[in-house]
PDB file of N, CA, C and O in Angstrom:
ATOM      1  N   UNK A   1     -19.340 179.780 -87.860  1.00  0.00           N
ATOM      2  CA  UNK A   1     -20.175 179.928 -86.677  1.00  0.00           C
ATOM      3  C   UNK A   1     -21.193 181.033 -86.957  1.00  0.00           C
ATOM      4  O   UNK A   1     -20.823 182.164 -87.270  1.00  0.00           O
ATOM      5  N   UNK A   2     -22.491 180.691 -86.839  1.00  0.00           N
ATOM      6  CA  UNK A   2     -23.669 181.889 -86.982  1.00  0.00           C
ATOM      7  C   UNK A   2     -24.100 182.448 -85.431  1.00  0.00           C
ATOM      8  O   UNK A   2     -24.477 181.541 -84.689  1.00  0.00           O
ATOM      9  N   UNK A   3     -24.097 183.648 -84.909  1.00  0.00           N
ATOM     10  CA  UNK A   3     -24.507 184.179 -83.450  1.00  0.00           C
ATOM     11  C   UNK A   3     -25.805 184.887 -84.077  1.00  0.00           C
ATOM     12  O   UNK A   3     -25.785 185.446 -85.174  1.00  0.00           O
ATOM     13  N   UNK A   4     -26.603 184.824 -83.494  1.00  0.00           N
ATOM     14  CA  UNK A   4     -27.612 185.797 -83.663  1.00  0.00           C
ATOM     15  C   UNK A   4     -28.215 186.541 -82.118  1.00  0.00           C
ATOM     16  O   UNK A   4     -28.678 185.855 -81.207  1.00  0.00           O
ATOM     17  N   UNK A   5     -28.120 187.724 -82.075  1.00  0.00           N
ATOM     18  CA  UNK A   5     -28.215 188.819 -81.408  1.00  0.00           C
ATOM     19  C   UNK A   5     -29.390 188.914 -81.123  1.00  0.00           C
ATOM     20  O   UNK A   5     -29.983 189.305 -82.128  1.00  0.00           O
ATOM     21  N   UNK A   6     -30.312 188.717 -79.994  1.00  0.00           N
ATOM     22  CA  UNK A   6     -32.110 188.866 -79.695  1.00  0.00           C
ATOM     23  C   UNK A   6     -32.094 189.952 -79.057  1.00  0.00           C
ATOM     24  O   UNK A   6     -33.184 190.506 -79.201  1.00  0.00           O
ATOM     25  N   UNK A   7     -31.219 190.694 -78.254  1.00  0.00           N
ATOM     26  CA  UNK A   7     -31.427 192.256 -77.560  1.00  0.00           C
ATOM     27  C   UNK A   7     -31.612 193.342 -78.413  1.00  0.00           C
ATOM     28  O   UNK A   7     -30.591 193.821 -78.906  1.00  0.00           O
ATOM     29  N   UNK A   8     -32.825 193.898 -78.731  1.00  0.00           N
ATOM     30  CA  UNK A   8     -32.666 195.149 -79.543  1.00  0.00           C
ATOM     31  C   UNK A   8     -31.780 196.208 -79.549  1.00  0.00           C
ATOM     32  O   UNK A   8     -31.299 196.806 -80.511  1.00  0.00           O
ATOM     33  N   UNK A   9     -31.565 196.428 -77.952  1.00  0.00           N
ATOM     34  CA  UNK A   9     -30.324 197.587 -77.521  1.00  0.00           C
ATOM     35  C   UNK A   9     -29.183 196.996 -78.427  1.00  0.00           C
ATOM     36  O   UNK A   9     -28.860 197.626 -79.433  1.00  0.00           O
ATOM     37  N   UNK A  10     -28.573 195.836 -78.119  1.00  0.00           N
ATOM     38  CA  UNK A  10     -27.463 195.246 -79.214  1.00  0.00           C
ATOM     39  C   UNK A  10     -27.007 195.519 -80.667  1.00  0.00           C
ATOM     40  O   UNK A  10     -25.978 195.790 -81.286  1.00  0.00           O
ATOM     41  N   UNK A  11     -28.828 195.217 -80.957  1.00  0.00           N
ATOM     42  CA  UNK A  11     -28.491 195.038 -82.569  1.00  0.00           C
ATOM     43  C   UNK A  11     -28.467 196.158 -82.761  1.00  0.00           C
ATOM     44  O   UNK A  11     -28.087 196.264 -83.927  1.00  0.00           O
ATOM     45  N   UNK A  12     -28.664 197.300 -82.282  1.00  0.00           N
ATOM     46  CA  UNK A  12     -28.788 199.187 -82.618  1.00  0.00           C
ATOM     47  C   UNK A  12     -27.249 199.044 -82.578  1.00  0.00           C
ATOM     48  O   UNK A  12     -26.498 199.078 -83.553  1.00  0.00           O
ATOM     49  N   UNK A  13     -26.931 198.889 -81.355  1.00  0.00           N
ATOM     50  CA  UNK A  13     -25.301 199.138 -80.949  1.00  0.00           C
ATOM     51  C   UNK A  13     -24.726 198.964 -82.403  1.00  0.00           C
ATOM     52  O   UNK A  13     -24.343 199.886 -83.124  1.00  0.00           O
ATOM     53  N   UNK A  14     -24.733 197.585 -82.717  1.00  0.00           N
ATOM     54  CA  UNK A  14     -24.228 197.262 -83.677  1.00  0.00           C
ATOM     55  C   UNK A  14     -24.121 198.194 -85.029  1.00  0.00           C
ATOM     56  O   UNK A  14     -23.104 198.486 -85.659  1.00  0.00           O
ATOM     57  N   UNK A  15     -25.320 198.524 -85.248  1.00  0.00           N
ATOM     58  CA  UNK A  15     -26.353 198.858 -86.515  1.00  0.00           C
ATOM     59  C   UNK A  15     -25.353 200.747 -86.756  1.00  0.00           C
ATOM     60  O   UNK A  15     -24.831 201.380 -87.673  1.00  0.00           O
ATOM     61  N   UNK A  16     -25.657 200.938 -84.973  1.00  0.00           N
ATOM     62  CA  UNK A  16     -24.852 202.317 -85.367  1.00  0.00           C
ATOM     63  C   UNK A  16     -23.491 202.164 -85.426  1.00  0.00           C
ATOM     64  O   UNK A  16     -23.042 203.011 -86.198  1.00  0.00           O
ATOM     65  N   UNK A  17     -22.587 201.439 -84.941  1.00  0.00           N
ATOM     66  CA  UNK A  17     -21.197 201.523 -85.242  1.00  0.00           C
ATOM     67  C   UNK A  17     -21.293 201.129 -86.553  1.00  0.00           C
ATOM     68  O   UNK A  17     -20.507 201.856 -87.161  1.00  0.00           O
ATOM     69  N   UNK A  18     -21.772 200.450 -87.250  1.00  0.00           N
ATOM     70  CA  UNK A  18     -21.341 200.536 -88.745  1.00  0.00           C
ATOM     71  C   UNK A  18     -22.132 201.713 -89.419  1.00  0.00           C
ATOM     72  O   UNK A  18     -21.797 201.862 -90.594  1.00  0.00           O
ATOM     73  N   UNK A  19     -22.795 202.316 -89.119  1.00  0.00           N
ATOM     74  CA  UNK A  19     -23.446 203.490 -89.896  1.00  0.00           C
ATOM     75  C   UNK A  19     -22.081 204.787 -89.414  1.00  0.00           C
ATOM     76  O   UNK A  19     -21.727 205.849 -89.925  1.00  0.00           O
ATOM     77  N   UNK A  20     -21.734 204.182 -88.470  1.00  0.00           N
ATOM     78  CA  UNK A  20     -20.430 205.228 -87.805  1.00  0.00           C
ATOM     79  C   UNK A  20     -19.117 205.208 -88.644  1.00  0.00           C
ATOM     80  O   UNK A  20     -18.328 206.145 -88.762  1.00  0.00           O
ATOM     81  N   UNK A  21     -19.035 204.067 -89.160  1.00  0.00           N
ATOM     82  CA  UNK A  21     -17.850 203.558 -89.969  1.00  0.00           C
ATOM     83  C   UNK A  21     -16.981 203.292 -89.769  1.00  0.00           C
ATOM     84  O   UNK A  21     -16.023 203.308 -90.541  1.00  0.00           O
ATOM     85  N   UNK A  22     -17.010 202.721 -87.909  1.00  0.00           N
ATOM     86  CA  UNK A  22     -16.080 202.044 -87.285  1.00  0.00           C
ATOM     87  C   UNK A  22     -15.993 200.854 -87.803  1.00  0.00           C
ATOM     88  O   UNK A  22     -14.860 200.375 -87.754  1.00  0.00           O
ATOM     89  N   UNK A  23     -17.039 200.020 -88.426  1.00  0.00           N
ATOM     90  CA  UNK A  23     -16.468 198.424 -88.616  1.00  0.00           C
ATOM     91  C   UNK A  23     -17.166 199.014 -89.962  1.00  0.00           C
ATOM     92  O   UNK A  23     -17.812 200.047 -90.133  1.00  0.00           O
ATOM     93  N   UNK A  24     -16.747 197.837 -90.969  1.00  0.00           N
ATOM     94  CA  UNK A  24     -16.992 197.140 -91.926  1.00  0.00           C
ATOM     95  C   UNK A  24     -18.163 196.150 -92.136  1.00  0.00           C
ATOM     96  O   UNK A  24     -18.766 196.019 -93.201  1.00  0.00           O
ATOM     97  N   UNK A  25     -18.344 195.657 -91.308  1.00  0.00           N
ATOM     98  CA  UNK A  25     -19.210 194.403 -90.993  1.00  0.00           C
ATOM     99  C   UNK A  25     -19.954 194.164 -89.503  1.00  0.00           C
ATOM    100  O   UNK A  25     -19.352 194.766 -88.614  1.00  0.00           O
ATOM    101  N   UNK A  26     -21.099 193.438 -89.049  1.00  0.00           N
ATOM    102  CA  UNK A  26     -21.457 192.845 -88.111  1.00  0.00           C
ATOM    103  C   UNK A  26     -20.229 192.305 -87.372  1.00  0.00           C
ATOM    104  O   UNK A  26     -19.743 192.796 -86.353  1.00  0.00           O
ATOM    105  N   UNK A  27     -19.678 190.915 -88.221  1.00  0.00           N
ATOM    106  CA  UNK A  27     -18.726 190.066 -87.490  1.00  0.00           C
ATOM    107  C   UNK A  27     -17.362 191.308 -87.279  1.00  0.00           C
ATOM    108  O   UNK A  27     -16.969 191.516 -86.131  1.00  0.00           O
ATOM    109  N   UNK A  28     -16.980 191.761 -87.980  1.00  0.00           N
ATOM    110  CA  UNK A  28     -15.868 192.748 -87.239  1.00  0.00           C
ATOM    111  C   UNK A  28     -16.805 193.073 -85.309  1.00  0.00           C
ATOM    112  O   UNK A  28     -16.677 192.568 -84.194  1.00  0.00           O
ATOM    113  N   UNK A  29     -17.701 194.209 -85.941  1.00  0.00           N
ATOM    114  CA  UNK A  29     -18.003 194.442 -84.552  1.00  0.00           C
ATOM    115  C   UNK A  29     -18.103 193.078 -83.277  1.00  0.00           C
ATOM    116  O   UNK A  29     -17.822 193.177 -82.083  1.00  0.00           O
ATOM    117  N   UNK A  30     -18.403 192.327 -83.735  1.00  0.00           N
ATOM    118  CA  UNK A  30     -18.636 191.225 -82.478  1.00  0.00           C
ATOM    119  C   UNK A  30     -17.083 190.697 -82.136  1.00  0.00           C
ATOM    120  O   UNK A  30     -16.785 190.246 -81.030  1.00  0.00           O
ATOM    121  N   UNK A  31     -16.052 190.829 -83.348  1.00  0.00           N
ATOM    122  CA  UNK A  31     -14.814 190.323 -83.049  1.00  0.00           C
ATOM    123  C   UNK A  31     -13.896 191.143 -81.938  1.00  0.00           C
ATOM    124  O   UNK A  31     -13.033 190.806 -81.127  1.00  0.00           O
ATOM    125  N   UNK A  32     -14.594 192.531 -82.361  1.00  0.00           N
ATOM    126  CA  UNK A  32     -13.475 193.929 -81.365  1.00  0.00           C
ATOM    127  C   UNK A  32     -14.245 193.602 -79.854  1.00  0.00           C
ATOM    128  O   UNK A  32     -13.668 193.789 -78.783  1.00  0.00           O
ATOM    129  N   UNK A  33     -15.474 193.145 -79.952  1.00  0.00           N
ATOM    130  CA  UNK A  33     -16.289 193.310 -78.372  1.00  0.00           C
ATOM    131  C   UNK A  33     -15.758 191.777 -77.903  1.00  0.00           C
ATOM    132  O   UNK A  33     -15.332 191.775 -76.748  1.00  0.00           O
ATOM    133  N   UNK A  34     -15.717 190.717 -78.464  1.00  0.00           N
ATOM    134  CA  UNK A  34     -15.081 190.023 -77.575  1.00  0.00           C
ATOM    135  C   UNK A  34     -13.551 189.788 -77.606  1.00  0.00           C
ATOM    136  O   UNK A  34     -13.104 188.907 -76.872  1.00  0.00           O
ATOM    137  N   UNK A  35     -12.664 190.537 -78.433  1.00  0.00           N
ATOM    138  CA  UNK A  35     -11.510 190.703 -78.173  1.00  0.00           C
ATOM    139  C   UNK A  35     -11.507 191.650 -76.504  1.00  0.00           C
ATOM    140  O   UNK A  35     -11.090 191.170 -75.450  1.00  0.00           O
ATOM    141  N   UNK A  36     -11.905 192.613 -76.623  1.00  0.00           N
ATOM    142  CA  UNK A  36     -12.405 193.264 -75.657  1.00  0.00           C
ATOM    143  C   UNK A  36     -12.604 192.761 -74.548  1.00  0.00           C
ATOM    144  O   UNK A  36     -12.043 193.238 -73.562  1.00  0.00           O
ATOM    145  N   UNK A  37     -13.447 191.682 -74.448  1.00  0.00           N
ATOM    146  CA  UNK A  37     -13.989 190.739 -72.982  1.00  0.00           C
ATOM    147  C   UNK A  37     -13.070 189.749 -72.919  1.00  0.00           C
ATOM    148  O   UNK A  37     -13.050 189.041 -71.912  1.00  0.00           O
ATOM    149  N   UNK A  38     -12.028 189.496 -74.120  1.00  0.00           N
ATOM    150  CA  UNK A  38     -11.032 188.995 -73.831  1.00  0.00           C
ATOM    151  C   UNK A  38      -9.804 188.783 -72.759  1.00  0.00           C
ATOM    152  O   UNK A  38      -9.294 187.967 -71.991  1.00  0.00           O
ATOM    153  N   UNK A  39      -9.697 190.271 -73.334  1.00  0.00           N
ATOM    154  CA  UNK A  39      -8.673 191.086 -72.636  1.00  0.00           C
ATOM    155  C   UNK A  39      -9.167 191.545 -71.162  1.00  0.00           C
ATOM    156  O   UNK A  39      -8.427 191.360 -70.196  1.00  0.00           O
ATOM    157  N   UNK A  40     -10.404 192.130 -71.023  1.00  0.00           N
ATOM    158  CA  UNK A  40     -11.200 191.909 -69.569  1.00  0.00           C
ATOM    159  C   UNK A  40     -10.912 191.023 -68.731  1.00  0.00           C
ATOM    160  O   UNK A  40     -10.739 191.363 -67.561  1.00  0.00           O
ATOM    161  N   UNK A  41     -10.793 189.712 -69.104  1.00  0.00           N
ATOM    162  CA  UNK A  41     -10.790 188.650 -68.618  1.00  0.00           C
ATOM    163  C   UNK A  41      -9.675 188.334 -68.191  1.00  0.00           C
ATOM    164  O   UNK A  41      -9.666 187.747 -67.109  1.00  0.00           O
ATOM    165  N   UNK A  42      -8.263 188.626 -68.923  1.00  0.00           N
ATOM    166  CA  UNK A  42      -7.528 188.085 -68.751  1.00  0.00           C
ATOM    167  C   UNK A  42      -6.592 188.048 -67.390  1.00  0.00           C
ATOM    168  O   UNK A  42      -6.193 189.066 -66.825  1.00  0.00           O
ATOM    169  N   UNK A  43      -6.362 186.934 -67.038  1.00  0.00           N
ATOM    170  CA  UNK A  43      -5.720 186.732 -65.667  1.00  0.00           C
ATOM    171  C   UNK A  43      -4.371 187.138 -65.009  1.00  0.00           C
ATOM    172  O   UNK A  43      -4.034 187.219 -63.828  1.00  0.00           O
ATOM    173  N   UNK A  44      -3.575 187.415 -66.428  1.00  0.00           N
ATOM    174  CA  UNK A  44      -2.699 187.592 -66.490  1.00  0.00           C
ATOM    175  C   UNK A  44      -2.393 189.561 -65.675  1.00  0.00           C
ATOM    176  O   UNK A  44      -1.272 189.999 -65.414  1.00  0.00           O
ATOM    177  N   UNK A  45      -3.372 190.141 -65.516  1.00  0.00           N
ATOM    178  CA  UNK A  45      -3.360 191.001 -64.798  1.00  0.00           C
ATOM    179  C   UNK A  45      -3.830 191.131 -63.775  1.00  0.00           C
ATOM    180  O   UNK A  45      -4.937 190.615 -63.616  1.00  0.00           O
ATOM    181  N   UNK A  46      -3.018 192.089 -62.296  1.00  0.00           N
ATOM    182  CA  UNK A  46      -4.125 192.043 -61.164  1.00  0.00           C
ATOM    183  C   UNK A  46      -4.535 193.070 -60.977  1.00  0.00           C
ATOM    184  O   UNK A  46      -4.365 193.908 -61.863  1.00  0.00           O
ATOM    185  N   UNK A  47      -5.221 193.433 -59.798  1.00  0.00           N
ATOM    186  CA  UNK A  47      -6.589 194.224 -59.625  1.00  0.00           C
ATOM    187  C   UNK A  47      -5.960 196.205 -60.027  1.00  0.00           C
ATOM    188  O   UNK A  47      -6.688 197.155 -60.312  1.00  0.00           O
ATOM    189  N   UNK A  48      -4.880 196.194 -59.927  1.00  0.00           N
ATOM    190  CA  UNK A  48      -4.365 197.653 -60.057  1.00  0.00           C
ATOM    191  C   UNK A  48      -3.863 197.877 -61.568  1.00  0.00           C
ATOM    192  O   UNK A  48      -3.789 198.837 -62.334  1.00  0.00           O
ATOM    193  N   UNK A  49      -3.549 196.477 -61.609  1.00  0.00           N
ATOM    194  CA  UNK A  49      -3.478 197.174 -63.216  1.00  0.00           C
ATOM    195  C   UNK A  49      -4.365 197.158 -64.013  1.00  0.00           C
ATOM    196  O   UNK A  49      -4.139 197.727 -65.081  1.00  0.00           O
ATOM    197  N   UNK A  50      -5.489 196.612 -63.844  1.00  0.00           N
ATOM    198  CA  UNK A  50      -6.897 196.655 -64.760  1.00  0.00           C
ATOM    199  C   UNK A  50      -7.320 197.946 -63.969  1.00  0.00           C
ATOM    200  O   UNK A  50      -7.958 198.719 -64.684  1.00  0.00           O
ATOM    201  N   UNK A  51      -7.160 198.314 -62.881  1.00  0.00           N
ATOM    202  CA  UNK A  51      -7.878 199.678 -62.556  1.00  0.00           C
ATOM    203  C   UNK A  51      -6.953 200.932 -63.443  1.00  0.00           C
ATOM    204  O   UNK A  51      -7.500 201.800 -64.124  1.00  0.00           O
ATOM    205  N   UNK A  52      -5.732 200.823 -63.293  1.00  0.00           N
ATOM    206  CA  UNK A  52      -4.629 201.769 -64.203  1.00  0.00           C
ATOM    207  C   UNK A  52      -5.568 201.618 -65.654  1.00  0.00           C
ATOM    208  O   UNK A  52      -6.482 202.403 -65.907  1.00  0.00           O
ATOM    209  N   UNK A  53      -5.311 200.861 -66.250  1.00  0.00           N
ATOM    210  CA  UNK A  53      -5.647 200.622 -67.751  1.00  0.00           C
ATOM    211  C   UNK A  53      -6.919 201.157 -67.744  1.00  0.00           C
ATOM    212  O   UNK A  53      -7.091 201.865 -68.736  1.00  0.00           O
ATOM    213  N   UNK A  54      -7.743 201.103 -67.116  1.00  0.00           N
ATOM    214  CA  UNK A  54      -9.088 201.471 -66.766  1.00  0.00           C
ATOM    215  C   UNK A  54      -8.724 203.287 -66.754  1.00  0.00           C
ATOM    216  O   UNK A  54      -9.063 203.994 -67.703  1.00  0.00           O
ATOM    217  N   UNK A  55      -8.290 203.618 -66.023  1.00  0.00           N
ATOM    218  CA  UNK A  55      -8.483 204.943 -65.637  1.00  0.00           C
ATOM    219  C   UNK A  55      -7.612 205.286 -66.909  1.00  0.00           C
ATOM    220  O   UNK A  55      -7.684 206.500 -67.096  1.00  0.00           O
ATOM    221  N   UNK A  56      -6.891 204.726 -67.764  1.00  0.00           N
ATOM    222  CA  UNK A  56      -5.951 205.784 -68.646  1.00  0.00           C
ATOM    223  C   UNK A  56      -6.933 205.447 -70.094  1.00  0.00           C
ATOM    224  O   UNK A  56      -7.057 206.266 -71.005  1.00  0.00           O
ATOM    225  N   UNK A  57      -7.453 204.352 -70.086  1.00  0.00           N
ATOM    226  CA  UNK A  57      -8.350 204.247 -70.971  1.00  0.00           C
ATOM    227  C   UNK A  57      -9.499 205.601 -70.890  1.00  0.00           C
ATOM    228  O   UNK A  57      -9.686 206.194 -71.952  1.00  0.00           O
ATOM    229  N   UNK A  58     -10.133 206.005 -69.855  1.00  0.00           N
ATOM    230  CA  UNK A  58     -11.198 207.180 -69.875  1.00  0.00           C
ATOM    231  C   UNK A  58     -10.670 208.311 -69.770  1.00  0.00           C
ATOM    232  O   UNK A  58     -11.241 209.399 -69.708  1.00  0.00           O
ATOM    233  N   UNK A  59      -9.137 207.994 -69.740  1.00  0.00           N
ATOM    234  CA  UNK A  59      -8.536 209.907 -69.898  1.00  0.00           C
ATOM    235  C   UNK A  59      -8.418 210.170 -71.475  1.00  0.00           C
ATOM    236  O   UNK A  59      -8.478 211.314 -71.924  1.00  0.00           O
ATOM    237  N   UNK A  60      -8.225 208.893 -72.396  1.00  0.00           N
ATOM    238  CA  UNK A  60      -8.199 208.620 -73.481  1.00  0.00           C
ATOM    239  C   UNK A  60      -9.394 209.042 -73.892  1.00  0.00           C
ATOM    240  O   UNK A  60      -9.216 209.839 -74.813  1.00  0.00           O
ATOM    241  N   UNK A  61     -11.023 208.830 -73.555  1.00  0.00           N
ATOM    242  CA  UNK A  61     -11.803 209.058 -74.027  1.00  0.00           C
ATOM    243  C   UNK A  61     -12.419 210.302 -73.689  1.00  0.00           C
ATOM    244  O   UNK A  61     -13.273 210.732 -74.464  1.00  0.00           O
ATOM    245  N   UNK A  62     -12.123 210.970 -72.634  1.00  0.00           N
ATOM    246  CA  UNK A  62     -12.121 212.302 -72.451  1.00  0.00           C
ATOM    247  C   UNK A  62     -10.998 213.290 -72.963  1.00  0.00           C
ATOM    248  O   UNK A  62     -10.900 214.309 -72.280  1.00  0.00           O
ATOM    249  N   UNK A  63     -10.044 213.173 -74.145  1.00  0.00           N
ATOM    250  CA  UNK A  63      -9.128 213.716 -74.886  1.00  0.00           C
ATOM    251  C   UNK A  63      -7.977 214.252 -74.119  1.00  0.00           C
ATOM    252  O   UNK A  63      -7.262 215.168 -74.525  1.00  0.00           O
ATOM    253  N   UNK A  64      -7.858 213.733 -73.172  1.00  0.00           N
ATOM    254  CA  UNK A  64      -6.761 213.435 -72.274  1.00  0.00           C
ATOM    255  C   UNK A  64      -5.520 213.070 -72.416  1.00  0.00           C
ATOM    256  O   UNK A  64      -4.677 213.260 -71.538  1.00  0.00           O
ATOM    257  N   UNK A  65      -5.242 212.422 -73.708  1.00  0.00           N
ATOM    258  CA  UNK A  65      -3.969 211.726 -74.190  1.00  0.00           C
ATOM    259  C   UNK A  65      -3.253 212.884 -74.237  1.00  0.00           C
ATOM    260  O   UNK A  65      -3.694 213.967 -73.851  1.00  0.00           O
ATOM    261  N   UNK A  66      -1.778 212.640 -74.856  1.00  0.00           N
ATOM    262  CA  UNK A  66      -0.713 213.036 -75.124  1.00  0.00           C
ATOM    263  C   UNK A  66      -0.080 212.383 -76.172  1.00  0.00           C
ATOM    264  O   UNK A  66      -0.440 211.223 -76.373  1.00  0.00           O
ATOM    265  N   UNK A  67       0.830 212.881 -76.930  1.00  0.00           N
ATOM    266  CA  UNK A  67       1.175 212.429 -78.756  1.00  0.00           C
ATOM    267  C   UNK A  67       2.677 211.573 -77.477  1.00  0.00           C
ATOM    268  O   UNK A  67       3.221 212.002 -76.459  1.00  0.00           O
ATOM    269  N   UNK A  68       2.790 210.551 -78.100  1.00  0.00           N
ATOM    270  CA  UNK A  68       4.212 209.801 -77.365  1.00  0.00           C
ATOM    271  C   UNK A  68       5.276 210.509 -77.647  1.00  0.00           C
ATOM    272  O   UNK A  68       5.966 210.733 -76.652  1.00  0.00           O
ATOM    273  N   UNK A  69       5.777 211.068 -78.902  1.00  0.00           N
ATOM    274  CA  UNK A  69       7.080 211.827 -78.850  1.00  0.00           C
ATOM    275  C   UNK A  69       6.766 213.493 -77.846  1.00  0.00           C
ATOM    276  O   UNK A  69       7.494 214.485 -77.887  1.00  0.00           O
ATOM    277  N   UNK A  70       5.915 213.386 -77.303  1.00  0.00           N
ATOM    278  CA  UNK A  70       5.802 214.816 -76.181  1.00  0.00           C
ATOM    279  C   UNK A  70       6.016 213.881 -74.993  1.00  0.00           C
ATOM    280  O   UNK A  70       7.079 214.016 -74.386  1.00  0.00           O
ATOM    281  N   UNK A  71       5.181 212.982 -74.592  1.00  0.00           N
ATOM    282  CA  UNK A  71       5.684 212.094 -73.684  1.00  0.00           C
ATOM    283  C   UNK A  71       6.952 211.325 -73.566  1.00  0.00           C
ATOM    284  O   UNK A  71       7.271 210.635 -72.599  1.00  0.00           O
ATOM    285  N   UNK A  72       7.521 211.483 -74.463  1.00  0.00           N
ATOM    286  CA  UNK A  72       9.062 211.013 -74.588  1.00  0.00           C
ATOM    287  C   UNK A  72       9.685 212.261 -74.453  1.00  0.00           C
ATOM    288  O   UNK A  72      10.421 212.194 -73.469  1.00  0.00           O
ATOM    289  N   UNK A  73       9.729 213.141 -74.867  1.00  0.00           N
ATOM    290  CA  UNK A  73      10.453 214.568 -74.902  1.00  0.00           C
ATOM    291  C   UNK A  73      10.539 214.556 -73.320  1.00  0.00           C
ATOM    292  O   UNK A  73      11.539 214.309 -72.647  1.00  0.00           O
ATOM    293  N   UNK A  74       9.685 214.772 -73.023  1.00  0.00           N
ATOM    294  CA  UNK A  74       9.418 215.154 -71.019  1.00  0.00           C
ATOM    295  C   UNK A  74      10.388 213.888 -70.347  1.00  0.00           C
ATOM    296  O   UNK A  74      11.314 214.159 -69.583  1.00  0.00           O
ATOM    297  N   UNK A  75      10.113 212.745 -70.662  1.00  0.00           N
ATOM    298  CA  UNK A  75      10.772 211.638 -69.966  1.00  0.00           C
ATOM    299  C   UNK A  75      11.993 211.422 -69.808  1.00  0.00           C
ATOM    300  O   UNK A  75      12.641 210.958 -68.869  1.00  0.00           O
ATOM    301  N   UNK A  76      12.465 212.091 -71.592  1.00  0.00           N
ATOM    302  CA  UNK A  76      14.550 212.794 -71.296  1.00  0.00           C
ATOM    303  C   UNK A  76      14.510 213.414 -70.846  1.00  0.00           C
ATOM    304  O   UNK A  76      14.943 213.314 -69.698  1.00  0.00           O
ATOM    305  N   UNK A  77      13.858 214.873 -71.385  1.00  0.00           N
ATOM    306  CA  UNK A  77      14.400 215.830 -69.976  1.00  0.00           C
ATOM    307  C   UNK A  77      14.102 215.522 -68.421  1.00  0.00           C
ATOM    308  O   UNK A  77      15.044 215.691 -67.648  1.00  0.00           O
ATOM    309  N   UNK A  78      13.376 215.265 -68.115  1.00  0.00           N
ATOM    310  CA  UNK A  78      13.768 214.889 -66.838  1.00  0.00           C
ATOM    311  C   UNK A  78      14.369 213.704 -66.417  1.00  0.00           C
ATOM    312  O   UNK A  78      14.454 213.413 -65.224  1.00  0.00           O
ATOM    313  N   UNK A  79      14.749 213.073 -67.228  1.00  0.00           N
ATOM    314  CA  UNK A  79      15.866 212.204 -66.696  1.00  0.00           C
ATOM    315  C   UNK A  79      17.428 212.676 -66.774  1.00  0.00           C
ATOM    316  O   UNK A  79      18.411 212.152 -66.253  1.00  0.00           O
ATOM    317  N   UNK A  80      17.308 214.142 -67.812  1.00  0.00           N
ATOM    318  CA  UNK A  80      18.971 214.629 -68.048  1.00  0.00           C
ATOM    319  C   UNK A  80      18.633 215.526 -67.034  1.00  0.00           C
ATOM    320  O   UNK A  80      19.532 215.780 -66.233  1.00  0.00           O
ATOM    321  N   UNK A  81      17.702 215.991 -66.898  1.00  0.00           N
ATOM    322  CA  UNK A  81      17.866 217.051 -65.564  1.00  0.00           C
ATOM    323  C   UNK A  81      18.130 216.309 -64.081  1.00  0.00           C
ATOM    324  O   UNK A  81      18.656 216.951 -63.171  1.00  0.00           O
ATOM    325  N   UNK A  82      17.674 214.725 -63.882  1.00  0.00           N
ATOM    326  CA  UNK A  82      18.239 214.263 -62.490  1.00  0.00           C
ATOM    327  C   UNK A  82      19.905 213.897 -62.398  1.00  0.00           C
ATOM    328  O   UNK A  82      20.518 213.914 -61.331  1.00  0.00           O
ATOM    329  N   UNK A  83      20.541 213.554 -63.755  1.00  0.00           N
ATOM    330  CA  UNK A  83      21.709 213.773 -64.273  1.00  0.00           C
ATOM    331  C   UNK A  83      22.335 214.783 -63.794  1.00  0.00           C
ATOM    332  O   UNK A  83      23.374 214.413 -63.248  1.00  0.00           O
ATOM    333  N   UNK A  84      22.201 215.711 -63.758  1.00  0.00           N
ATOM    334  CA  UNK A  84      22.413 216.968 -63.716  1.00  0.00           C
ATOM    335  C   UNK A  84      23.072 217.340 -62.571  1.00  0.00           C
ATOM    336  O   UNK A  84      23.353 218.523 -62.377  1.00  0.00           O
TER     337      UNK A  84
END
């Protein structure tokens, strides 16, 4: 399949994620953006959990995360502390 891209804003998009050295290729990048609108799409979620995923996605991009074994650490202890 050949796509060709006519929005200039696009083809930059593009042009800089691989100068970024996020993709490898054009077709990578077009594969992650509609995996992406994929997953957007999908029905299989409703309106709170695309807003959740949404909001933990931009805590993610504002360096917001947490390493999972700290988020696991916290999640025993307070589950041995309701034990308790």
């Amino acid at each position: 399949m050949r796509i060709v891209v006519d929005k200039p804003e696009l083809r930059e998009f593009v042009e800089d994620q691989l100068k970024r050295g996020r993709f490898a290729s054009p077709t990578e990048v077009v594969e992650a953006a509609l995996a992406h609108l994929r997953d957007e799409l999908d029905e299989g979620f409703d309106d709170a959990t695309r807003l959740a995923i949404e909001r933990a996605a931009q805590q993610l991009d504002r360096g917001e995360g947490r390493p999972l074994d700290e988020v696991a650490a916290s999640l025993r202890q307070r589950y041995n502390n309701q034990r308790l």
